[in-house]
C-alpha positions in Angstrom: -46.4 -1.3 25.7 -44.2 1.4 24.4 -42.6 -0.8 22.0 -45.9 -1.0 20.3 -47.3 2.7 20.6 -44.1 4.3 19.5 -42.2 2.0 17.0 -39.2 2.4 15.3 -39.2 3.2 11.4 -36.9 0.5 9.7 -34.5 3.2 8.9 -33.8 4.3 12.6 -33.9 1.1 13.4 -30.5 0.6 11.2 -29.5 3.8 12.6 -29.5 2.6 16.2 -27.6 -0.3 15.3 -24.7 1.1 13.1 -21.3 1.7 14.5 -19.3 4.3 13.2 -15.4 3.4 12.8 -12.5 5.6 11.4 -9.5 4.4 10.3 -6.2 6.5 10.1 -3.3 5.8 7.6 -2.1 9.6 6.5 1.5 7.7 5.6 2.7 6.8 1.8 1.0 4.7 -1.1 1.7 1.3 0.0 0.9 1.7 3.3 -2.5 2.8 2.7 -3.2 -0.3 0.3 -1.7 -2.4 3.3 -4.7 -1.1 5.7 -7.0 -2.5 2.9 -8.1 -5.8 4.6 -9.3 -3.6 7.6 -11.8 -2.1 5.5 -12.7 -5.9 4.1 -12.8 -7.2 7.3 -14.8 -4.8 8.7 -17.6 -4.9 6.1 -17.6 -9.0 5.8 -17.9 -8.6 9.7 -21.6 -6.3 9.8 -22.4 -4.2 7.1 -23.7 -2.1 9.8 -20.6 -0.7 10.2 -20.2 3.1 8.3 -16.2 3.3 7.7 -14.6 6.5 6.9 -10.7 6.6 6.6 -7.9 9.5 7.1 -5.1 9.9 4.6 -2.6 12.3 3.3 -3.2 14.7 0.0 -2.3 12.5 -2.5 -3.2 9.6 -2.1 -7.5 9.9 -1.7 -7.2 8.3 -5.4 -5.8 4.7 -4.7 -9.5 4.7 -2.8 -11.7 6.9 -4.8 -15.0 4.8 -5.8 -14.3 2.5 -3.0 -17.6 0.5 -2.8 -17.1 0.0 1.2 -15.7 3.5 2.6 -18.4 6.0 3.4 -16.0 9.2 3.2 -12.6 9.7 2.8 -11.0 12.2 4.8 -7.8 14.3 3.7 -5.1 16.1 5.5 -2.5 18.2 3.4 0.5 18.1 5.6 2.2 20.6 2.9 0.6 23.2 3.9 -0.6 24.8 6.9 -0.3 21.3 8.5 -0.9 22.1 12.1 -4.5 24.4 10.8 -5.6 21.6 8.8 -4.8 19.2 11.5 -7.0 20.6 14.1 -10.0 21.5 11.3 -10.0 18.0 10.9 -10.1 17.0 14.8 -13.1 19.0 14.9 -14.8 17.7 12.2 -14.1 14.2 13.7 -15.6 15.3 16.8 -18.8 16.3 15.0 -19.1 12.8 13.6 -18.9 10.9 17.4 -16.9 8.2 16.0 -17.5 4.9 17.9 -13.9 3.4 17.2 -10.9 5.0 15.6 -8.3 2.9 14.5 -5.1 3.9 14.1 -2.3 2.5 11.5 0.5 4.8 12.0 3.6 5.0 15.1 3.8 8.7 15.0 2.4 11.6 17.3 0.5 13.1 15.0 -2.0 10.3 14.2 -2.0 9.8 18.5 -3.1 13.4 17.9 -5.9 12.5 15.5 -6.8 9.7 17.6 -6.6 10.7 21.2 -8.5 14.4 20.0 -11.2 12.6 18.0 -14.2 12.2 20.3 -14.3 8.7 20.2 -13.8 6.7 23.9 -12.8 3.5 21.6 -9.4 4.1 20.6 -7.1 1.2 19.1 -3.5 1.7 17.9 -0.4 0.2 18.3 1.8 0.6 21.5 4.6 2.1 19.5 2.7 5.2 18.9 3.9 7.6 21.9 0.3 8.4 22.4 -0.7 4.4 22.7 -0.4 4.6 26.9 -3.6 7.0 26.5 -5.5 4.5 24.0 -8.3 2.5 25.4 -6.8 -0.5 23.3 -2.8 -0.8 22.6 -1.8 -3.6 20.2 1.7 -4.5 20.5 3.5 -4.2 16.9 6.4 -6.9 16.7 8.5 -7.1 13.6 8.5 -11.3 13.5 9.5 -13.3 10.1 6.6 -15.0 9.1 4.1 -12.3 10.1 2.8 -10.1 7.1 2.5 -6.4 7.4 -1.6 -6.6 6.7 -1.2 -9.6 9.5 -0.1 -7.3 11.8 -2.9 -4.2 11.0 -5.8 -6.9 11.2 -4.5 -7.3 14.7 -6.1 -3.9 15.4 -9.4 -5.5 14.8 -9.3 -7.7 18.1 -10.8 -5.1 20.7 -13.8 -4.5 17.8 -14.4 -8.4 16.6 -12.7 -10.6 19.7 -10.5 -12.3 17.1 -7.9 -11.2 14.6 -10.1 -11.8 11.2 -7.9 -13.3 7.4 -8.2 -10.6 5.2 -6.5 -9.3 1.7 -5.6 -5.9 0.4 -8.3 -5.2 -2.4 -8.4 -2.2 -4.5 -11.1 -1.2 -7.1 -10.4 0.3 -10.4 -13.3 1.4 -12.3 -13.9 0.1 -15.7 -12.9 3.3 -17.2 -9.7 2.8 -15.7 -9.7 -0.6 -17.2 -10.7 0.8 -20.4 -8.5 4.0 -20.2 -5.4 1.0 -20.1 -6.6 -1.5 -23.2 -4.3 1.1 -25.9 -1.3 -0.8 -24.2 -2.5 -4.2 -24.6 -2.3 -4.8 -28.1 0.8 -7.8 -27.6 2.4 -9.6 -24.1 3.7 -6.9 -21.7 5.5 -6.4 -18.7 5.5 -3.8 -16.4 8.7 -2.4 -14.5 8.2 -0.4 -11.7 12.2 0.9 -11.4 12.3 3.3 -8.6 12.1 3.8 -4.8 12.2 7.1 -2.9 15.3 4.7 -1.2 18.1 4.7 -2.7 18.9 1.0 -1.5 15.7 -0.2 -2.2 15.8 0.6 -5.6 17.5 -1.7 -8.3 20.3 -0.3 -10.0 19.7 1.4 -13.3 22.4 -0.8 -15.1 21.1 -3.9 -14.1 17.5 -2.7 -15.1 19.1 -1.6 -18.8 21.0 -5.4 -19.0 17.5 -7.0 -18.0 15.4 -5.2 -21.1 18.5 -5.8 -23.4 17.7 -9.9 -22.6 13.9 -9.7 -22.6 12.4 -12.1 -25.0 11.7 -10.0 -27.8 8.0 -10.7 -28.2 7.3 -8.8 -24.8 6.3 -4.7 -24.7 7.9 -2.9 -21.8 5.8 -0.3 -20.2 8.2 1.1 -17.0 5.8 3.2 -14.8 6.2 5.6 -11.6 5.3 9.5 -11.0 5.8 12.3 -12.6 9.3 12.8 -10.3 10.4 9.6 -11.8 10.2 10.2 -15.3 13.6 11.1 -16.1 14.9 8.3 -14.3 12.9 6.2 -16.1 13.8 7.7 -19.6 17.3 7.1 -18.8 17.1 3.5 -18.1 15.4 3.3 -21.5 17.5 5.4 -23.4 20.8 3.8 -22.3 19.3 0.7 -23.0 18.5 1.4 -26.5 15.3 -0.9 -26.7 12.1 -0.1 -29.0 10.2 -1.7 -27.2 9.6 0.5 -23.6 7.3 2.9 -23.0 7.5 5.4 -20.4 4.6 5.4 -18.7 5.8 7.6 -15.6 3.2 10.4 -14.5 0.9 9.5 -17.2 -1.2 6.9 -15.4 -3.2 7.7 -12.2 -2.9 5.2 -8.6 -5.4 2.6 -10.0 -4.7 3.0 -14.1 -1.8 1.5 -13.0 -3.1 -1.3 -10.6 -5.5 -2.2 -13.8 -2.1 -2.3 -16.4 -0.3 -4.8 -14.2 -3.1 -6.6 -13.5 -2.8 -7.2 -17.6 0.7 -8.0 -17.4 2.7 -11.1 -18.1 4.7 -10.2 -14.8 5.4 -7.4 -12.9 9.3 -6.1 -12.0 8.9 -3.7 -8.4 11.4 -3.1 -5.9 10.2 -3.1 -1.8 7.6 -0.4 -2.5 4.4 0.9 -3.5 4.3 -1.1 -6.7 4.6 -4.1 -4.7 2.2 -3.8 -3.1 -0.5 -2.4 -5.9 0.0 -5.4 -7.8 -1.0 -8.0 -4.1 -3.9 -5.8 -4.0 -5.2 -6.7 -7.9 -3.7 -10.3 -7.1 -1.4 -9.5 -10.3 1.4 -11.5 -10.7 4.9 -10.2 -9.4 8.6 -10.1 -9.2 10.2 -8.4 -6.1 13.1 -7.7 -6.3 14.6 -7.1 -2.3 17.8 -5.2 -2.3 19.1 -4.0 0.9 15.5 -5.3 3.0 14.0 -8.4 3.1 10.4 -10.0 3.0 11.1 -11.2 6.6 10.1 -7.5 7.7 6.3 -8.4 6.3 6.4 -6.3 2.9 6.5 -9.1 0.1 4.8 -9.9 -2.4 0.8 -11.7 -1.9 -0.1 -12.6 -5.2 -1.0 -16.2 -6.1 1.7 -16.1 -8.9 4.8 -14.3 -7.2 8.6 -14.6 -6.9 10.8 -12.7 -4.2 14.3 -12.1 -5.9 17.8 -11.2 -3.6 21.4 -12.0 -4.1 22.5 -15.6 -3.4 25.6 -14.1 -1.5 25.1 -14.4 2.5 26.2 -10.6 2.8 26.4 -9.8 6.9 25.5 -6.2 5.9 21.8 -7.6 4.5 19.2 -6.0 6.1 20.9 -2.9 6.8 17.6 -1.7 8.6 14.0 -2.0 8.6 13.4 1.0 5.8 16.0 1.8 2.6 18.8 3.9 3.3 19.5 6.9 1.0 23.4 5.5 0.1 24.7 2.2 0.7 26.4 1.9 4.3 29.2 -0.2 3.1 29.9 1.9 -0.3 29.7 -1.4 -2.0 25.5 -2.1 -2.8 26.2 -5.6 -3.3 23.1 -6.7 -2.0 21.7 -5.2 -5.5 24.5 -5.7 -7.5 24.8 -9.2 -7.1 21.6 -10.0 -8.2 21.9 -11.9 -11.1 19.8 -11.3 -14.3 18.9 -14.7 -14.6 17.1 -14.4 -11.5 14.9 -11.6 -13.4 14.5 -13.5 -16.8 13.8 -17.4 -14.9 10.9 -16.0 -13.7 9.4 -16.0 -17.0 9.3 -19.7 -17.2 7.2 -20.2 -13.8 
């Protein structure tokens, strides 16, 4: 009889049932777009649930306008990391998460976790923090097995299974619009840089590739603002017309909506990569000293993972780039061939 003297408004009626989640990712660009199909998951799962995610300064943009997330949570690690850190914790505990799910293997996201609030705590067990999770997800490096594979794994304590899911991200159609000036003719888009040095395709193999471009093809070659003169470099010493340096002019998701233009799209093992999986835009990856067998490559529809033909015992040198080439040789990049680049264009 209670029921029907005191009952509930439809509103706290979908209050009661919501379940609050938190997701943490505070490490770089791509890695944040590979925690993507959480957020899908989640949503296609109950759209009860009210997701919130943690990431570093810099990178709120590859998410802003996200139609799923409720709130986007920043840390600056720059500056006053350890202050910011622990204003955070206590916002977190203010919120009574009812899950927090964390992405990263290092003791400061255990931190985040662990100090949250929440008694639902997932992460992976190579976090030195996992032994005090409620839910510890072994993290196994195993050819085959994507990167966003292994995240979606995270969502077996919450769902009972481990859900499909892709890496989405949402330009706005003033991003799409602020990008139509550079689609006047067929383009490509280069992505040339890496912040490792043996990730990253030489700069003279780069300059021979634009020299054999079909001629009918604009070259816009895009990065940050730290990669500019790199970038002007490989265009200058190519002595090509027809690139544009796009570097620092284009925000997170300008750039997502120019290669999702794009006849193709060069990247090395990074960021880029993984940008263009996200807008499903077709891709060359060029692998130098790793190898899609780690989980990084490429998941567009139309894509193409490039590496030397040489059976080098050196190749993979290690999970991440190194900043110089072990061997003093880089023949894992320098053995690619620039027919390997250019066949692409016939797929």
């Amino acid at each position: 009889m209670s029921y029907l003297c005191n009952p509930l408004k439809p509103k706290e009626i979908l209050l009661k049932a919501q379940q609050k989640i938190l997701i943490i990712q505070t490490a770089f660009i791509g890695d944040v777009v590979l925690s993507t199909p959480i957020i899908e998951a989640l949503r296609r799962y109950s759209i009860d649930f009210v997701i919130d995610i943690l990431v570093r300064k810099g990178n709120e943009s590859l998410l802003h306008n996200h139609p799923i997330l409720n709130k986007i949570w920043v840390w600056d690690k720059k500056h006053q990391k350890i202050k910011n850190q622990f204003h955070l914790i206590r916002s977190f505990r203010s919120e009574k998460y009812d899950y927090v799910i964390n992405l990263q293997r290092f003791l400061s996201s255990g931190l985040f976790t662990l100090l949250s609030g929440s008694k639902r705590t997932i992460g992976f067990d190579k976090n030195p923090l996992s032994f005090l999770f409620s839910h510890s997800i072994k993290h196994q490096i195993q050819a085959g097995i994507h990167e966003t594979e292994r995240n979606l794994s995270l969502l077996i304590p919450i769902l009972g299974h481990k859900p499909q899911s892709s890496m989405v991200l949402y330009p706005s159609m003033d991003d799409f619009a602020s990008i139509q000036k550079y689609q006047l003719q067929p383009y490509l888009v280069i992505a040339p840089t890496s912040v490792w040095f043996t990730k990253q395709y030489p700069e003279n193999k780069w300059i021979d590739f634009i020299q054999k471009v079909d001629s009918r093809f604009k070259i816009f070659l895009i990065g940050g603002p730290t990669d500019r003169s790199n970038i002007q470099s490989i265009i200058s010493n190519s002595g090509s017309f027809r690139c544009e340096n796009l570097a620092g002019n284009l925000s997170f998701l300008q750039s997502a909506a120019l290669m999702y233009g794009a006849t193709m799209n060069y990247v090395n093992d990074s960021a880029p990569l993984h940008l263009a999986s996200a807008l499903n835009a077709p891709t060359a990856a060029i692998f130098c000293s790793t190898t899609p067998d780690f989980g990084f490559g490429p998941l567009s529809e139309l894509s193409e993972v490039i590496e030397t033909t040489l059976k080098l015992d050196c190749k993979p040198c290690g999970l991440h780039g190194k900043n110089t080439c072990p061997k003093n040789h880089f023949d894992c990049a320098q053995t690619i061939q620039t027919e390997q680049l250019l066949k692409v264009l016939e797929l």
